[in-house]
C-alpha positions as CSV (number, residue, x, y, z in Angstrom):
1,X,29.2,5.4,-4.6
2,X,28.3,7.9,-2.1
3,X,26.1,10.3,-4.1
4,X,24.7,10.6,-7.6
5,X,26.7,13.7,-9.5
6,X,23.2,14.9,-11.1
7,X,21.9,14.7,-7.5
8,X,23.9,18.0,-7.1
9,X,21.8,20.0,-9.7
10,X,19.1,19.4,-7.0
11,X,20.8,22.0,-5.0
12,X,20.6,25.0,-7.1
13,X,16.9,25.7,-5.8
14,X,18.1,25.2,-2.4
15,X,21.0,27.8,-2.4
16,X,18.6,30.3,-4.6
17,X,16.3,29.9,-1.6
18,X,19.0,30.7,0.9
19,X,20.6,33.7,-1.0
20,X,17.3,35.4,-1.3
21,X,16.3,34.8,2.1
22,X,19.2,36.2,3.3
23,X,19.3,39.5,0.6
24,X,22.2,38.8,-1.7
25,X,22.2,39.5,-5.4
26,X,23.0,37.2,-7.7
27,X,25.9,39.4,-9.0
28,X,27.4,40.3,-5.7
29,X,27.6,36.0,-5.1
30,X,29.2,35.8,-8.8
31,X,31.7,38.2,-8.3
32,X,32.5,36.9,-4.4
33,X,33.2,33.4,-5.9
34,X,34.2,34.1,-9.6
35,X,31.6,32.5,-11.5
36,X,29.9,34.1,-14.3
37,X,26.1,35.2,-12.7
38,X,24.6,33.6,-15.5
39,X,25.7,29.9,-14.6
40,X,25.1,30.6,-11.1
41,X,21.3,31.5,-12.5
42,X,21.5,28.2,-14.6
43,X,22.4,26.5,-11.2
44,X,19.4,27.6,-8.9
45,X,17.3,26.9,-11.7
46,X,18.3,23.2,-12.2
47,X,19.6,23.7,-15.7
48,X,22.9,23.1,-15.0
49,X,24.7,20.5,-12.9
50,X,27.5,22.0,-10.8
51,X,30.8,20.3,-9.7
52,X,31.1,20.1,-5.8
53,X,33.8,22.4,-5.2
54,X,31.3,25.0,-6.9
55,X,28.3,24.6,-4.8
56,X,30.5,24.6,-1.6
57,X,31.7,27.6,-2.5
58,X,28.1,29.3,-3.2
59,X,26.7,28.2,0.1
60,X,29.9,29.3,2.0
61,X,29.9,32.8,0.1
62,X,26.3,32.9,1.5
63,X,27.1,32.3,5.0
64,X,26.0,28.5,4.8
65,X,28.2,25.7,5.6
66,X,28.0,22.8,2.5
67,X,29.0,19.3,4.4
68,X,31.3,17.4,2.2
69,X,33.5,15.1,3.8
70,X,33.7,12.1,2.7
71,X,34.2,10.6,5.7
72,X,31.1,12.2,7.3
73,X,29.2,11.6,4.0
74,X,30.3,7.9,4.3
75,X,29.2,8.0,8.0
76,X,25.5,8.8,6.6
77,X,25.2,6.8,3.8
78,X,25.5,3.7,6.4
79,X,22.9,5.1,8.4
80,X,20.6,5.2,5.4
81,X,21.4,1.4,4.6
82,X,20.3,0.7,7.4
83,X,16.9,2.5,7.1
84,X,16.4,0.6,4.0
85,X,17.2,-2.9,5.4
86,X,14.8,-2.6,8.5
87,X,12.0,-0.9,5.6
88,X,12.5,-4.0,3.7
89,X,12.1,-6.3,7.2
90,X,8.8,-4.2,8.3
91,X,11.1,-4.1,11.8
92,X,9.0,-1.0,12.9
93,X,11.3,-0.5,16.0
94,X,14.4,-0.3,13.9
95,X,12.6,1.8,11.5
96,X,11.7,3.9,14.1
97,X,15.4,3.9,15.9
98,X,17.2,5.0,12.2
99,X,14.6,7.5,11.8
100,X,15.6,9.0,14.5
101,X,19.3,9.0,14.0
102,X,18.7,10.3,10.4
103,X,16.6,13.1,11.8
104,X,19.6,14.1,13.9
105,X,21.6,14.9,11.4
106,X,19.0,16.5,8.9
107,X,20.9,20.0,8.9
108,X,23.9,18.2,7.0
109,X,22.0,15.9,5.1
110,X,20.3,19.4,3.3
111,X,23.4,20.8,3.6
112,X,25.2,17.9,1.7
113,X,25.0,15.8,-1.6
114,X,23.2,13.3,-0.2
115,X,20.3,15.9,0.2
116,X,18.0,13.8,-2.5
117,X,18.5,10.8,-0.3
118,X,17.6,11.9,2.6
119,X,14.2,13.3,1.4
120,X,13.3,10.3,-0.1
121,X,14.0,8.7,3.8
122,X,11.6,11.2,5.0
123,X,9.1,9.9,2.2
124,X,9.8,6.3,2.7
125,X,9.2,6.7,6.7
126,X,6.1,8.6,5.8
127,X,4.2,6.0,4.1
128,X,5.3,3.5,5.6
129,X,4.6,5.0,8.9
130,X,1.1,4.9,7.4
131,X,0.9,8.2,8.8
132,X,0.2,10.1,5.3
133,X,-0.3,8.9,1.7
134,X,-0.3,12.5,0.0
135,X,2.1,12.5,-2.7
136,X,4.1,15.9,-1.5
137,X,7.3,16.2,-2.0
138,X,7.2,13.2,-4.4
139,X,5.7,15.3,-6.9
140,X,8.3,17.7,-6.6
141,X,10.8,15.2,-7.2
142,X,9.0,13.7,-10.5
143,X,10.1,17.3,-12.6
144,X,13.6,16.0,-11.5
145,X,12.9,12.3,-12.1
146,X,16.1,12.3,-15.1
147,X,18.8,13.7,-11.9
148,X,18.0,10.9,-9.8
149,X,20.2,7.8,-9.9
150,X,18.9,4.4,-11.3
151,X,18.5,3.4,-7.6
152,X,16.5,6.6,-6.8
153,X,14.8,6.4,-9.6
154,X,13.2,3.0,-8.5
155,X,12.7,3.8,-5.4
156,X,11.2,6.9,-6.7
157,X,8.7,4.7,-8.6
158,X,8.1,2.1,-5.4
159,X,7.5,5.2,-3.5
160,X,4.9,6.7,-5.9
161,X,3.4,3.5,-6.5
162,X,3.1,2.5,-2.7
163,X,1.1,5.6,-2.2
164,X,-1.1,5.9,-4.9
165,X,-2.0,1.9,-3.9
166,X,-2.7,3.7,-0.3
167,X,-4.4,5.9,-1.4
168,X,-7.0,3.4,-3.4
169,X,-5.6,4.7,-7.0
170,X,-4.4,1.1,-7.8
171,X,-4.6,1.3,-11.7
172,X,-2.3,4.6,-11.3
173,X,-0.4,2.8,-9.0
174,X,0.7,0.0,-11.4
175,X,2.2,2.3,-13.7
176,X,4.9,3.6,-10.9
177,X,5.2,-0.5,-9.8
178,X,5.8,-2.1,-13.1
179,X,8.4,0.0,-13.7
180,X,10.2,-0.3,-10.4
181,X,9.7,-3.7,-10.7
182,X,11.5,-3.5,-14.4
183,X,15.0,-2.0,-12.6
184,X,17.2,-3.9,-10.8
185,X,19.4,-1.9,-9.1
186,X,18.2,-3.2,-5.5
187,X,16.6,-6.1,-4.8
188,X,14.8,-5.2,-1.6
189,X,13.3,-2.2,-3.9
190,X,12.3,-4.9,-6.4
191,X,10.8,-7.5,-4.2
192,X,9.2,-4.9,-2.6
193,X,7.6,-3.4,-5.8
194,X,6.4,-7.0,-6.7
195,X,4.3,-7.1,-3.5
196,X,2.8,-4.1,-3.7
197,X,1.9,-5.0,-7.6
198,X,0.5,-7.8,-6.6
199,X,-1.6,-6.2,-4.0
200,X,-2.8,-3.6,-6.3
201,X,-4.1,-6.4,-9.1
202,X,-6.2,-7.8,-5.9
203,X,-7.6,-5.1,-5.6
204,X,-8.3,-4.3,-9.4
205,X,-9.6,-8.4,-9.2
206,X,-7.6,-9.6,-11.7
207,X,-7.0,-12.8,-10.1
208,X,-5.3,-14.8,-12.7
209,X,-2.3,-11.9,-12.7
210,X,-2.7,-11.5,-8.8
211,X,-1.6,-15.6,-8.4
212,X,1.5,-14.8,-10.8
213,X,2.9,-12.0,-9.3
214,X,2.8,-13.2,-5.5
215,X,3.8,-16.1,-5.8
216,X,6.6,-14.3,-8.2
217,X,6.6,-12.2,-4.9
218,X,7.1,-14.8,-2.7
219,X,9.9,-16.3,-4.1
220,X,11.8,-13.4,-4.2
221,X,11.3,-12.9,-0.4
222,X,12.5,-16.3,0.1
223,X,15.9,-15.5,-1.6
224,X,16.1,-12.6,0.6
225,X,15.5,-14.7,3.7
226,X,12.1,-12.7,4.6
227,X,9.6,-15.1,6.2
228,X,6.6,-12.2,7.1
229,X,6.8,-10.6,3.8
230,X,6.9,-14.6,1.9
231,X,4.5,-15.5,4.2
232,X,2.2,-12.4,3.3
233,X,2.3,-13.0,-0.4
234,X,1.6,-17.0,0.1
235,X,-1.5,-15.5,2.4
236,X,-2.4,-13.5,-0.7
237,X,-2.3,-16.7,-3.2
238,X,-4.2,-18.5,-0.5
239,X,-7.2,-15.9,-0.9
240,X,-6.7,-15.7,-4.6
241,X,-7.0,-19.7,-4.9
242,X,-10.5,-19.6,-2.6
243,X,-12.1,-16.3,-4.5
244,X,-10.9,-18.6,-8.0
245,X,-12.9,-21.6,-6.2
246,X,-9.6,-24.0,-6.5
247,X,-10.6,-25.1,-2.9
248,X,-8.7,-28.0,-3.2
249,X,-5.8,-26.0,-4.2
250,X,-6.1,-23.8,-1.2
251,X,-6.6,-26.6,1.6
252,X,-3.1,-27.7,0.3
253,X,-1.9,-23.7,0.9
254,X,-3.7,-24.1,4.5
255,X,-1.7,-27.0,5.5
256,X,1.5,-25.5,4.5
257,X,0.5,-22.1,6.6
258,X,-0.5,-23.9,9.4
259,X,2.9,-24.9,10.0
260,X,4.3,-21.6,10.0
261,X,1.7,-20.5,12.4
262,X,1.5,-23.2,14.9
263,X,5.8,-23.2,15.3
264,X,6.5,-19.5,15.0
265,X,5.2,-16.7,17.4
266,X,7.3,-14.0,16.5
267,X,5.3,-13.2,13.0
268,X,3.6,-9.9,12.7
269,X,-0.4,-10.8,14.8
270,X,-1.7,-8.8,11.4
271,X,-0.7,-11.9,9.0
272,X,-2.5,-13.9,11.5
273,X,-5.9,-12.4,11.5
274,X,-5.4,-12.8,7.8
275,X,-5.1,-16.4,7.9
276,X,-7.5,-17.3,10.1
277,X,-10.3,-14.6,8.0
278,X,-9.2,-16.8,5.3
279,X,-9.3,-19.9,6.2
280,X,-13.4,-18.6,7.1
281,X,-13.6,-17.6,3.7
282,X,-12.4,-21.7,3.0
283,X,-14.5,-23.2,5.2
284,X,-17.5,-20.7,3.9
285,X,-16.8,-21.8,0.4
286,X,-17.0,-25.1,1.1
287,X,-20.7,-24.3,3.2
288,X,-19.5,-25.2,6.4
289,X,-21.0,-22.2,8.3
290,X,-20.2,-23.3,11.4
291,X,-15.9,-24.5,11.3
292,X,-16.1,-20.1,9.0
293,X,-17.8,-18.6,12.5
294,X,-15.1,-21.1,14.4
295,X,-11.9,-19.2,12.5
296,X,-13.5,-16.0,12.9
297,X,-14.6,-16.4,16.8
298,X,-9.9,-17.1,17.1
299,X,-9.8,-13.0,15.6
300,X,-10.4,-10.9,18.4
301,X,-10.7,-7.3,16.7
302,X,-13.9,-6.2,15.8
303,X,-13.5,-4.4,12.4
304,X,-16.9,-3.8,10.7
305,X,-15.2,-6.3,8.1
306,X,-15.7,-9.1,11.0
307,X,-18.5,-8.1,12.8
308,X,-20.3,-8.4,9.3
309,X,-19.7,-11.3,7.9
310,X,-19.7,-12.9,11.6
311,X,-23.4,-11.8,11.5
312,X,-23.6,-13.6,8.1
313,X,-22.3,-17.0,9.1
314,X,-24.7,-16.4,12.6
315,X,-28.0,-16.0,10.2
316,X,-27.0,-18.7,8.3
317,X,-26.6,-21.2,10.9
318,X,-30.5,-20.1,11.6
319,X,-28.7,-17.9,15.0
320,X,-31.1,-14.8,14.2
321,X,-30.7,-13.1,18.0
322,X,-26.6,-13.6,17.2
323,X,-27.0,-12.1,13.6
324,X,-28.1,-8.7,15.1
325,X,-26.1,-8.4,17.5
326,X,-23.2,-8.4,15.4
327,X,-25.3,-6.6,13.1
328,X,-26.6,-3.8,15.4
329,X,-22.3,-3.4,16.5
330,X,-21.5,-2.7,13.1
331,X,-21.6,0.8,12.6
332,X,-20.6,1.8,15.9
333,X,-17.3,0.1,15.4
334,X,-13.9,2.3,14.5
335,X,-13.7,3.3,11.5
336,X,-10.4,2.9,10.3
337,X,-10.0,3.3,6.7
338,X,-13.0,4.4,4.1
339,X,-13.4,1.1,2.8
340,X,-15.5,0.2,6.3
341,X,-18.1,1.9,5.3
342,X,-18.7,-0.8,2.9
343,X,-19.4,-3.1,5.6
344,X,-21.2,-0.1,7.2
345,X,-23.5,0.3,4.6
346,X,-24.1,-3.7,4.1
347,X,-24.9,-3.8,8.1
348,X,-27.5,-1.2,7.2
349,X,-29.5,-3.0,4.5
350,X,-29.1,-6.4,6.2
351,X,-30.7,-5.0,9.3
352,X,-33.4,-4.0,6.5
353,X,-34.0,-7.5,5.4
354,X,-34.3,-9.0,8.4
355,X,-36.9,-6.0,9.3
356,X,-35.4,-4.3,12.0
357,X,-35.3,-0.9,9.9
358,X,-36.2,1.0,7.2
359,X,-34.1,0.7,4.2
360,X,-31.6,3.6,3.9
361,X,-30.9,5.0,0.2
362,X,-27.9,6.2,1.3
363,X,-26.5,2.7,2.3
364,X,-27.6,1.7,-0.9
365,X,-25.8,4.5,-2.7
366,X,-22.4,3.5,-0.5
367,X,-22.6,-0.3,-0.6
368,X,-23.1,0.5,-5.0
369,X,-20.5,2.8,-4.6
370,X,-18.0,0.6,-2.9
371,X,-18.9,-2.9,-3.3
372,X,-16.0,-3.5,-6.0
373,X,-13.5,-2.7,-2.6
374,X,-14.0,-5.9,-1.3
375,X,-12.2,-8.7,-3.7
376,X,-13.7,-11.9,-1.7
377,X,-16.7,-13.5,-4.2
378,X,-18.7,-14.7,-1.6
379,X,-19.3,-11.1,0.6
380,X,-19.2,-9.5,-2.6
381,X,-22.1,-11.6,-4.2
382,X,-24.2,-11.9,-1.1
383,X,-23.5,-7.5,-0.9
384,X,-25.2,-7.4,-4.5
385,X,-27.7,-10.2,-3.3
386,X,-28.9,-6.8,-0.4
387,X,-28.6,-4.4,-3.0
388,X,-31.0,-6.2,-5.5
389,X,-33.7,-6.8,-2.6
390,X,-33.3,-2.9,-2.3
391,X,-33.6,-2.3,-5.9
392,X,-36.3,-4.6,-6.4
393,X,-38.3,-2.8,-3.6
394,X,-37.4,0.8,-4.9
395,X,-39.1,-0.9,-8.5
396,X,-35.5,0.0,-9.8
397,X,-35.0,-2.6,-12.4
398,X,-32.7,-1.1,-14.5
399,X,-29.7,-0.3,-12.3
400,X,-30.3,-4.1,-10.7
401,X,-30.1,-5.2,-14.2
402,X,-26.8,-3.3,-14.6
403,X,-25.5,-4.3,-11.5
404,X,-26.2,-8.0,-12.5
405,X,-24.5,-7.6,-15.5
406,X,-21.4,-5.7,-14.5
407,X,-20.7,-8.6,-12.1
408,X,-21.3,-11.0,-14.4
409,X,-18.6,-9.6,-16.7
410,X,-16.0,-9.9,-13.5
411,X,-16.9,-13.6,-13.2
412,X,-16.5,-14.7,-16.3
413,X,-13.0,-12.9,-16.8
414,X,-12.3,-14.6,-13.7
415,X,-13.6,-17.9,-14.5
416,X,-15.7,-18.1,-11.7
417,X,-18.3,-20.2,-13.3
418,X,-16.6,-23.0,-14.5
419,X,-14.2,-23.7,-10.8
420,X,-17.5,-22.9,-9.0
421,X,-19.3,-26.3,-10.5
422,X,-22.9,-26.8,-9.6
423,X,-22.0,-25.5,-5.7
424,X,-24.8,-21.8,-4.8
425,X,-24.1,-19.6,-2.2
């Protein structure tokens, strides 16, 4: 099927945009083509759906061409498949390369039924382009959710979804993803939609429901032959095993990553860095300070994510002059997303504990503000560890006591007690 026939309702704002722009009345149009002027009104206000012989004929009695071959049409919708297929392998050069080509042709893709598809292309590229989360035209688009087809309709909601989660709305973002996830018109749509759920309940820390739904997740991507993105959900139940303290669990995960590591180069560097952070967050759980700074010292960017907690693992292997040099490079660093300034901020009063400034209530108010951002247990309860010191010294007992608490609650949902065992930080 080339089109969706309710797609073609879609159109009506379009040509009322074009026929005003170019100073024809309504009546003048209805008469020219032979259509009562009140279904053309029904038509530009997306009441009505028209057949495709009738819209042709309004753009054309306009002085706009309406592209409707099928052979042409056909020609596009292949181009599009092909979008979708190099989206669903993260191949950001083919991406990049069907862009263009869809680009190219944007005139008659407006122009055409296959207008809703191609705006939804340019919404797809956009996020995943990373290069803008607002929710533009996909608002737009939601007042016409019920003339989408069932596959635009799901990708509607994996759009939505994907950047709300962007945009750090994850609870909002569940709502889209559960119920692209519920469709199963395409399967690269749905696999996809299972990912980015399970990314969003990491980030909400609901472990228990993160572990399900990647390695649901991963599964999927092994049916659809797609190593990086099975490889990225088995990275996520690695870190969801370590935060849950099943270290024995996640050794076993390590072993079986290694192997895809060691004998293939051509993996995105990204999921990389990712193992290697958390095989630190392993080897930190498991108090051996010195193998955590080993798998950090093998990641070569320097996020204030890794400066940080490199200048953690240096204090705690008694490496003081180390600890502020990482320390002292923290804020300095590139910020690259807001959730740095967490890091930022925990820099700040760490610098303060180990006397080398005075403590900064606006790093307090930050690292408060943001300390839920970061789902690892450890950073997270040695953050709350700075923030208690800074408390304590401010003679602020109350919010340390809430802060206590509130963390305790996460815990226990999580069942951190009872995996952690006897074992401190």
């Amino acid at each position: 099927m080339l089109y969706h026939k309710e797609n073609l309702r879609l159109l009506g704002r379009m040509f009322k945009n074009r026929r005003e722009g170019r100073d024809y009345s309504l009546r003048g149009v209805a008469r020219s083509v032979g259509v009562a002027h009140a279904m053309i009104s029904q038509i530009e206000n997306c009441r009505l759906t028209p057949h495709e012989e009738t819209i042709a004929q309004l753009f054309e009695a306009v002085g706009s061409p309406f592209y409707r071959d099928p052979q042409q049409l056909r020609k596009l919708r292949r181009v599009l498949d092909a979008f979708y297929e190099a989206i669903y392998q993260a191949s950001e050069d083919d991406v990049e390369m069907y862009f263009d080509a869809l680009r190219a042709e944007a005139a008659v893709f407006l122009r055409s039924p296959l207008r809703v598809s191609y705006l939804l292309a340019l919404e797809t590229e956009r996020i995943f382009s990373g290069r803008d989360f607002r929710l533009g035209i996909l608002d737009e688009l939601e007042d016409y959710y019920d003339h989408l087809s069932a596959e635009q309709r799901q990708l509607f909601d994996l759009l939505k979804g994907w950047a709300l989660y962007e945009q750090g709305r994850h609870q909002e973002a569940l709502v889209y993803l559960e119920r692209s996830c519920e469709r199963p018109e395409s399967k690269h749509y749905h696999a996809l939609s299972v990912s980015l759920k399970a990314k969003a309940l990491d980030q909400l820390d609901w472990s228990h429901q993160t572990l399900k739904t990647a390695d649901t997740a991963s599964k999927l991507h092994v049916e659809l032959n797609n190593l990086p993105r099975k490889v990225e959900m088995n990275l996520l139940v690695l870190k969801k095993h370590i935060d849950l303290w099943n270290l024995e669990t996640a050794e076993q995960h390590i072993q079986g990553l290694r192997q895809v590591f060691e004998g293939t180069q051509d993996l995105d560097h990204a999921l990389g860095r990712r193992f290697y952070l958390y095989r630190a967050y392993h080897a930190y759980a498991r108090e051996d300070f010195q193998e955590a700074l080993a798998h950090l010292e093998r990641i070569h960017d320097e996020t204030p994510q890794l400066l940080f907690f490199k200048g953690y693992l240096s204090h705690q292997l008694g490496r003081v002059r180390d600890a502020l040099v990482f320390l002292e490079s923290v804020s300095p660093a590139k910020k690259k997303r807001l959730k740095d300034d967490l890091y930022i901020a925990a820099a700040e009063l760490f610098l303060w504990r180990l006397k080398q400034r005075e403590p900064s209530a606006e790093a307090s108010e930050t690292l408060h503000r943001c300390i839920h951002q970061t789902t690892n247990i450890f950073l997270r309860i040695f953050m709350i560890g700075l923030l208690l010191a800074y408390y304590e010294y401010m003679e602020d007992f109350e919010t340390a006591y809430q802060l206590l608490r509130k963390q305790y609650e996460t815990d226990v949902e999580n069942n951190f007690y009872a995996k952690r065992g006897s074992k401190k930080h």
